[in-house]
N, C-alpha and C positions, 0 to 999 in steps of 0.2 A: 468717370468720364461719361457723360452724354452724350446719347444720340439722337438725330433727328427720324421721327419714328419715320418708318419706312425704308430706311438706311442704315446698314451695317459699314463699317472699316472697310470693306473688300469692294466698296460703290462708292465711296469718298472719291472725289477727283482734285488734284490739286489744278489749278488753271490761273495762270497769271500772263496781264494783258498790259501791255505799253504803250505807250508811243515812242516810236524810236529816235534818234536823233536826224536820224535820212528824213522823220517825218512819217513812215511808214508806220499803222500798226501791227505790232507782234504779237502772237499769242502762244506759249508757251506751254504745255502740259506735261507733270510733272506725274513720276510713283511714288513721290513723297514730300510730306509738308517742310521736313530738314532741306533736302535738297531745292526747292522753290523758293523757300528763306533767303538761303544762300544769296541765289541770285538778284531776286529781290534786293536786297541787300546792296549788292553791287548796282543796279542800275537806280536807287535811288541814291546812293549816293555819286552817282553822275550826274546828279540836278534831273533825272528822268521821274516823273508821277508811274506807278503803277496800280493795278485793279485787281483785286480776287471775282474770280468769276467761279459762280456757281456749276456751269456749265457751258459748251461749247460743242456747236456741229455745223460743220463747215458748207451743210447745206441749206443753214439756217443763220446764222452767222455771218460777221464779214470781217475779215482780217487780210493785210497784204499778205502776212507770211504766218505759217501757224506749224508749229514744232513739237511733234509728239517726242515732248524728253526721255519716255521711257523706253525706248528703241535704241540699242546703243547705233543703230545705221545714224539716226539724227541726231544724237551725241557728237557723234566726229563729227559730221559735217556743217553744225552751229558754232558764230563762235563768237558770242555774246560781245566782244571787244567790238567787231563790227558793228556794231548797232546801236550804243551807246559811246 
């Protein structure tokens, strides 16, 4: 497995970005590529496009709604059906 030099596994971010069905864009952050698949997964096949994004900071950035998946606080309180 390669890495991009500068970068180890433990600085990898998973970051996935949509446009939701409301119209809204969502962005998503993930502690693993399995679990962002998943979804992924799901919201494409809702007829939704989504983006891998390298990175993301919400001070630099602009997203309606931005969900750090790895918190289980924003686990329950997402709930992807909504949005797609």
């Amino acid at each position: 497995m390669s890495e991009t030099p500068g970068q180890n596994n433990a600085d990898k971010r998973y970051i996935l970005q949509f446009k939701a069905a409301t119209g809204f864009t969502v962005v998503l952050e993930y502690g693993g590529q399995a679990e962002m698949e998943k979804d992924q997964q799901r919201i494409e096949e809702a007829g939704l496009t989504c983006e891998h994004l390298s990175e993301f900071t919400t001070q630099f950035h602009q997203a309606d709604l931005y969900m750090d998946m790895r918190s289980p606080e924003c686990q329950v309180q997402f709930d992807l059906d909504d949005w797609i």
